[in-house]
C-alpha positions in Angstrom: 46.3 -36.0 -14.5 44.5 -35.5 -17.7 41.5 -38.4 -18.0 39.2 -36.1 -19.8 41.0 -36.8 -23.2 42.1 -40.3 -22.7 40.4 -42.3 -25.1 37.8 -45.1 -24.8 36.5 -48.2 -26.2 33.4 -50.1 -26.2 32.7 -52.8 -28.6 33.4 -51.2 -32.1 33.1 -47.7 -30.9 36.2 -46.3 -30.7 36.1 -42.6 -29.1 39.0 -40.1 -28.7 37.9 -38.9 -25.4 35.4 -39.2 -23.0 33.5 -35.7 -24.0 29.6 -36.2 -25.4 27.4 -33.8 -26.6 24.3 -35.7 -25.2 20.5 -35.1 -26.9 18.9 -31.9 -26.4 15.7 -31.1 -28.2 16.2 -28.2 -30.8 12.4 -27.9 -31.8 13.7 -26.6 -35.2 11.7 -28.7 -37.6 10.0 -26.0 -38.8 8.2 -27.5 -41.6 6.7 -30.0 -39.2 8.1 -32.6 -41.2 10.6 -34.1 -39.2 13.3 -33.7 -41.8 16.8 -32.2 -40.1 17.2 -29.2 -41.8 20.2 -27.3 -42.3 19.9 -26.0 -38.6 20.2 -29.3 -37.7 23.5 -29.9 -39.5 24.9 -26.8 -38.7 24.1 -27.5 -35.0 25.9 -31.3 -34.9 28.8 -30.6 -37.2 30.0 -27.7 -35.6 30.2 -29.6 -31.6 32.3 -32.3 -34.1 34.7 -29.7 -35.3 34.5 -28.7 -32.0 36.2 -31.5 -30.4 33.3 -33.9 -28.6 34.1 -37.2 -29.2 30.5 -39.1 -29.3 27.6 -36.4 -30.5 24.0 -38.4 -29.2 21.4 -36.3 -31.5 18.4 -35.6 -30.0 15.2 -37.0 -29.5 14.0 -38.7 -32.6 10.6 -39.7 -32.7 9.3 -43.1 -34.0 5.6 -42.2 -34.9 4.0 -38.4 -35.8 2.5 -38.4 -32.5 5.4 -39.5 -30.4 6.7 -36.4 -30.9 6.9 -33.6 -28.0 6.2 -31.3 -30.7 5.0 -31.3 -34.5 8.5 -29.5 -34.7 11.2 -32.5 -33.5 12.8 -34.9 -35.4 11.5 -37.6 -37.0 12.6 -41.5 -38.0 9.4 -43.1 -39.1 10.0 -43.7 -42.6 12.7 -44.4 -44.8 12.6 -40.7 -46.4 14.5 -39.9 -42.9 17.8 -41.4 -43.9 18.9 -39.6 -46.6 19.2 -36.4 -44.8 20.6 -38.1 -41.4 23.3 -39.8 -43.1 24.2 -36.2 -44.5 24.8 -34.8 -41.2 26.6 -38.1 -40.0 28.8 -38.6 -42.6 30.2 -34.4 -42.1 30.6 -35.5 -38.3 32.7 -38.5 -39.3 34.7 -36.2 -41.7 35.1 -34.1 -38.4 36.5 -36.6 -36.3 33.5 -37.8 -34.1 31.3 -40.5 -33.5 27.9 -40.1 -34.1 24.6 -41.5 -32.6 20.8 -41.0 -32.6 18.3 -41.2 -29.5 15.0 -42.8 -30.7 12.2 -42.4 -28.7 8.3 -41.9 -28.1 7.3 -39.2 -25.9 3.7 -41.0 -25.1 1.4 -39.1 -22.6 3.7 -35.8 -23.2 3.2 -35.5 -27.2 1.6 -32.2 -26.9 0.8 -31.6 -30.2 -0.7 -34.7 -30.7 -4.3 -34.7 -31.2 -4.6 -37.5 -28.3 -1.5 -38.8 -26.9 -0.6 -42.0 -26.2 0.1 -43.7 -22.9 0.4 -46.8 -21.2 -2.7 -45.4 -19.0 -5.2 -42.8 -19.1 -3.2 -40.6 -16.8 -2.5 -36.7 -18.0 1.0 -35.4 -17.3 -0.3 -32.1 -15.3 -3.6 -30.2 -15.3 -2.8 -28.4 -18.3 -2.1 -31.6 -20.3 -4.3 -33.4 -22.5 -5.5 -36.8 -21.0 -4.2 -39.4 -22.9 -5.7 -42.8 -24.6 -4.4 -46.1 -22.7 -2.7 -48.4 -25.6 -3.9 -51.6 -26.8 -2.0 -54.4 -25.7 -1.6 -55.0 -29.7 -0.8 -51.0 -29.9 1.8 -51.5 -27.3 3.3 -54.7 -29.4 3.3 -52.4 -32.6 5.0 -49.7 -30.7 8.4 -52.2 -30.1 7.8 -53.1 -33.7 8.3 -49.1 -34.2 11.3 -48.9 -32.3 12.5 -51.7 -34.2 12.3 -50.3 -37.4 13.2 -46.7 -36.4 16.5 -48.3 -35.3 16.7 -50.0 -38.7 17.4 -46.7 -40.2 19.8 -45.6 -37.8 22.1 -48.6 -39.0 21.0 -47.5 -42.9 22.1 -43.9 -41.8 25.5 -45.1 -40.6 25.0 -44.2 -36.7 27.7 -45.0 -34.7 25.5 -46.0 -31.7 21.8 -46.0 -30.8 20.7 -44.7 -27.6 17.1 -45.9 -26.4 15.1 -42.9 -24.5 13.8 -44.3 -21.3 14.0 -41.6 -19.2 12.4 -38.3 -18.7 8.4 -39.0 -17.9 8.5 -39.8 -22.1 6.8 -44.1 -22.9 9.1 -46.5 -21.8 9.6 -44.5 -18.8 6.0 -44.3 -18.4 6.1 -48.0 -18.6 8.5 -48.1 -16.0 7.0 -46.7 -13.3 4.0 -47.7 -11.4 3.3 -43.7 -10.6 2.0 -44.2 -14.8 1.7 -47.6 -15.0 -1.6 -48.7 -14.0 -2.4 -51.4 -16.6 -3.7 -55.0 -15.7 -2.3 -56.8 -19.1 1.6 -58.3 -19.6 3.0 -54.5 -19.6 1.4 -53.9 -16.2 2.0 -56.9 -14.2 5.9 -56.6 -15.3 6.8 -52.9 -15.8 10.4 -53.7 -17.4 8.4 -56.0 -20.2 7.9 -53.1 -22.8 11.4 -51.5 -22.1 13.4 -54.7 -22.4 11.2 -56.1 -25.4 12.3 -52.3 -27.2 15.8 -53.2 -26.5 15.8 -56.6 -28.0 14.1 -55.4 -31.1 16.7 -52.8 -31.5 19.5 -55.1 -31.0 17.8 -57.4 -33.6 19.0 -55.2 -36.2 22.0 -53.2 -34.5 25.5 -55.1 -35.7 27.3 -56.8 -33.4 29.9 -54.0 -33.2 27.6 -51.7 -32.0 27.0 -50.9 -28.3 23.3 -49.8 -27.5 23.4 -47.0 -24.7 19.8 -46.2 -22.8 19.1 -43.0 -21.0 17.3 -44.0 -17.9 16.3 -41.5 -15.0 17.2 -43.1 -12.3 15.2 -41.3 -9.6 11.6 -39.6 -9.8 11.1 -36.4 -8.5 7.0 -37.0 -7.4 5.5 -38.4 -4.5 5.2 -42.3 -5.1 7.9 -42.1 -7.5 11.1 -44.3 -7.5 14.2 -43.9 -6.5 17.9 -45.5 -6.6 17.1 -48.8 -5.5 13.9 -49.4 -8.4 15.9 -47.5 -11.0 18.9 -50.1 -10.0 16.6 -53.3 -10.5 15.3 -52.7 -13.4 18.6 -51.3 -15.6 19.8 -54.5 -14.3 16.7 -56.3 -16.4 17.3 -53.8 -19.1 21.3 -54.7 -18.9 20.3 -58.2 -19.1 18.2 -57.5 -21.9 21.1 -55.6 -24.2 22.2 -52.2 -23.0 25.8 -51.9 -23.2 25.5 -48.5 -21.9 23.5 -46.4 -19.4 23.2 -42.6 -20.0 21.9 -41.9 -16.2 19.8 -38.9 -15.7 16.5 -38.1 -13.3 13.1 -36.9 -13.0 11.0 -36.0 -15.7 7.9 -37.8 -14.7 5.9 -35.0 -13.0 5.7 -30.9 -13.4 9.5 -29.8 -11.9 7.1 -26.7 -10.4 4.5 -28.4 -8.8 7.3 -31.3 -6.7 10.7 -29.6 -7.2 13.4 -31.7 -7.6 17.4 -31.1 -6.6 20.0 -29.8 -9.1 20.9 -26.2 -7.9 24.6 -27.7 -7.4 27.0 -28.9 -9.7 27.3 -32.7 -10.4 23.6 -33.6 -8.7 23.1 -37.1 -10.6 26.7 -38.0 -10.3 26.0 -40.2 -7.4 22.9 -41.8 -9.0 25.5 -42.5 -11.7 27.9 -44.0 -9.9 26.2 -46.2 -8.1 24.4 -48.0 -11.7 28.0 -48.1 -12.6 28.8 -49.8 -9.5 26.1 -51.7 -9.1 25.6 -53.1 -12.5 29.5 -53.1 -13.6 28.5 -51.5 -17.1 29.7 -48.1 -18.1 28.0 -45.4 -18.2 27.5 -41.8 -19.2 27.0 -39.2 -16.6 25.1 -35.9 -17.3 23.9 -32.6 -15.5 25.9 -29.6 -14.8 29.7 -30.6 -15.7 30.5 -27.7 -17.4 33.7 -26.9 -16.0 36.8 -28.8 -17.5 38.1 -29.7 -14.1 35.3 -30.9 -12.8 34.7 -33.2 -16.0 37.8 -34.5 -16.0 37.9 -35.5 -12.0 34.4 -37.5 -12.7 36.3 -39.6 -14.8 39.2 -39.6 -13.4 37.5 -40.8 -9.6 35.6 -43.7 -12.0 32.4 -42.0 -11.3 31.6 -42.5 -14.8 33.1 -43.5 -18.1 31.9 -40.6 -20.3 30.7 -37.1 -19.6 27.9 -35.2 -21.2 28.0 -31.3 -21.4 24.9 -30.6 -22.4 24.0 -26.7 -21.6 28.0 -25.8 -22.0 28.2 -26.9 -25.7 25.1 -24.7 -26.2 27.3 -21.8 -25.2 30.1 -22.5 -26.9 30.3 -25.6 -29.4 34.1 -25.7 -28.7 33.6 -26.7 -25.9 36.1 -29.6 -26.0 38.8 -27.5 -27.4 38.3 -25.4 -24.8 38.5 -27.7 -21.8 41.2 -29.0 -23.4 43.6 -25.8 -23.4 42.2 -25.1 -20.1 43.7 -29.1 -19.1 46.8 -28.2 -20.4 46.3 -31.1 -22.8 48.1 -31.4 -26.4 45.4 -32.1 -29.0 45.0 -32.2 -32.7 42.6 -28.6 -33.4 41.1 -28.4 -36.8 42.6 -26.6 -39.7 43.9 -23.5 -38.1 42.0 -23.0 -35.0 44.9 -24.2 -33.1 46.1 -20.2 -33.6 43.2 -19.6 -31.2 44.6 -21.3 -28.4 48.3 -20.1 -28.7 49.0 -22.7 -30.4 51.5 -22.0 -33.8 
């Protein structure tokens, strides 16, 4: 049976199937302004024509040095929604949903003069050893994420997804492998994350679900795994997230631990089991490029929504594609339907 293309509902956002082109950094500011460029627009519109339901854009930073590199995107002032809600509104004239990952990449800004952190702990040996926030600097970065999701309302996002996985700051937060502070934010490592969440649902309507990317195992000795990643997405669920985006790792150099993923559908399982445990949806991620093997993770209730990250690099009709190989009847834009056999 086809689930792949089924649609799917959650709050007001109403998606025609359960494909997403999840956030993948494109480090193609290349004035260093943080402006999307045309690159940018090129890159989302064409996965919309494309056939993903939900496009999550990448990693959006909410200060100058929260980026990974002077070359991401930026939403720190309001000179950022203008050319957003250009590249939105093509996707919505495409026939997809559109939202925006904010985030703050804290000890692992590397072009940041000196990074950020919730302690003074580098990411590697190569990495500049960042500055431990304030406990007033930590209280103004949640006001940042507030505001940064304040123009992804203005820029007419679909969704919001919070960033709080991947070694980058409310991660770092998370953890006690980085989170070595004595204040509030060290004595209960979910206070920064779920304080980030409420300020973004201050100003997110009602409608809108709020979906956060959490890595749900670390790869390092000392790190978490399933059980610690379970606890706190249920404080973070209990805070607001409609939605969990459920990845891994990120937290320590893939070279110097290692970490699994040299078979298909690796983090399935950890997906599963938030999905199980916390009885929210969520989005599951890492190596599902093949149509069949998409379609069976939703239709087993592994997950509620796939993300096809490295396949939609290869081909941005990637959802077309799955599609015709699924045997299912879709609408294909304009005339590409000729491309498929279809007269």
């Amino acid at each position: 049976m086809d689930h792949l293309f089924t649609p799917f509902q959650i709050k007001g956002l109403e998606l025609k199937n359960r494909v997403v082109m999840p956030p993948m950094c494109q480090y193609a500011v290349k004035n260093k302004d943080g402006i999307p460029n045309d690159w940018h627009y090129n890159h989302y519109v064409s996965r919309a024509i494309g056939g993903a339901s939900l496009i999550i854009m990448e990693m959006t930073d909410i200060e100058p040095d929260g980026r990974i590199t002077d070359y991401d995107l930026g939403i720190w002032s309001d000179d950022y929604i203008a050319p957003l809600k250009r590249i939105v509104d093509a996707i919505h004239e495409n026939g997809a949903k559109v939202g925006i990952q904010i985030a703050h990449a804290g000890r692992k800004a590397e072009d940041a003069e000196t990074p950020v952190a919730p302690s003074a702990i580098p990411y590697d040996d190569k990495s500049k050893t960042p500055r431990a926030l304030t406990t007033e600097e930590v209280k103004q970065q949640v006001e940042n994420f507030r505001l940064a999701a304040e123009r992804a309302v203005k820029a007419g996002m679909d969704t919001i997804e919070i960033h709080g996985a991947h070694g980058y700051l409310i991660h770092q937060f998370q953890s006690a492998y980085t989170n070595k502070r004595t204040d509030e934010y060290g004595q209960d490592l979910t206070l920064f994350g779920r304080e980030v969440i409420q300020a973004v649902k201050s100003v997110m309507p009602d409608s809108m679900p709020l979906i956060m990317r959490i890595s749900a195992r670390e790869y390092v000795d000392g790190g978490y795994g399933l059980e610690e990643s379970i606890a706190f997405s249920k404080a973070y669920r209990d805070a607001g997230v409609d939605m969990f985006h459920v990845s891994s790792g990120g937290e320590g150099s893939i070279l110097a631990h290692g970490r699994p993923g040299t078979h298909v559908a690796y983090q399935v399982p950890m997906a599963r089991a938030i999905r199980q445990a916390l009885n929210v949806p969520v989005i599951a991620v890492g190596r599902l490029d093949e149509p069949a093997l998409a379609n069976a993770v939703v239709g087993n209730e592994d997950a509620e929504l796939v993300a096809v990250g490295r396949g939609m690099l290869r081909n941005p009709y990637w959802a077309l594609e799955a599609a015709a190989k699924l045997g299912k009847e879709i609408q294909y834009p304009g005339v590409y339907g000729l491309g498929f056999g279809i007269k």
